[in-house]
N, C-alpha and C positions, 0 to 999 in steps of 0.2 A: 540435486536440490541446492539450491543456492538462499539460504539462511542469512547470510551476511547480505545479501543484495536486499531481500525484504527489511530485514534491519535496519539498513543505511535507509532505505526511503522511506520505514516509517518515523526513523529520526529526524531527518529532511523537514519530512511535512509537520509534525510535529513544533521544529523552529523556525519553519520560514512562511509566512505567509502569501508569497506569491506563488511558492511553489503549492500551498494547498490549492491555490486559486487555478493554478494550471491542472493538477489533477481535477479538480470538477469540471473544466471547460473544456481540456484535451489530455482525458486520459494515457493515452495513447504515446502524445507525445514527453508528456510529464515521465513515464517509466521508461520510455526509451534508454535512460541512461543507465542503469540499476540490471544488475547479472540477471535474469529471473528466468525460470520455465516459463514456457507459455503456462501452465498451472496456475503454477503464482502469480505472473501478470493477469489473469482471467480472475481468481482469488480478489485481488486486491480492485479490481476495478468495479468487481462489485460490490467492495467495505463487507464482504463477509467470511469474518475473523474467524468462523464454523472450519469454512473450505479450505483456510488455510492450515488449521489445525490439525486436518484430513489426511494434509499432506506431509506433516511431522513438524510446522513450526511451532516455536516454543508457545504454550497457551499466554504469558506476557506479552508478547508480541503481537501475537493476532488478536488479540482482546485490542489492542491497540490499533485493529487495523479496521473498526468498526466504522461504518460509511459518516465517522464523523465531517472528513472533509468532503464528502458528498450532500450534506446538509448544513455544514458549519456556513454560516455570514461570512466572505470573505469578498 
């Protein structure tokens, strides 16, 4: 489980706007950098903060991880 990699990228997206912009457009490449299970990269790429909970991240976190940068205006 790599906790700290979901973290760091949802803080990422969080403060940088291009980086939200790359996770909408190229998920893929946007988590490229970030420690993750394939779980968690699957998790996150679909913004639901359920499945990652599933998987023992903090419920702060994945509450966090909700497909706002998959709808947000960016």
């Amino acid at each position: 489980m790599s906790k700290a990699g979901v973290e760091a990228l949802v803080n990422k997206a969080m403060a940088d706007e291009t980086f939200r912009r790359q996770l909408k457009q190229n998920p893929d490449a946007a988590i490229r950098g970030f420690e993750l299970t394939p779980e968690e990269a699957a998790a996150i790429k679909s913004g639901d903060g359920t499945r990652l909970q599933q998987l023992g991240v903090d419920e702060r976190i994945s509450k966090s991880v909700t497909p706002w940068w998959l709808t947000a205006q960016v």
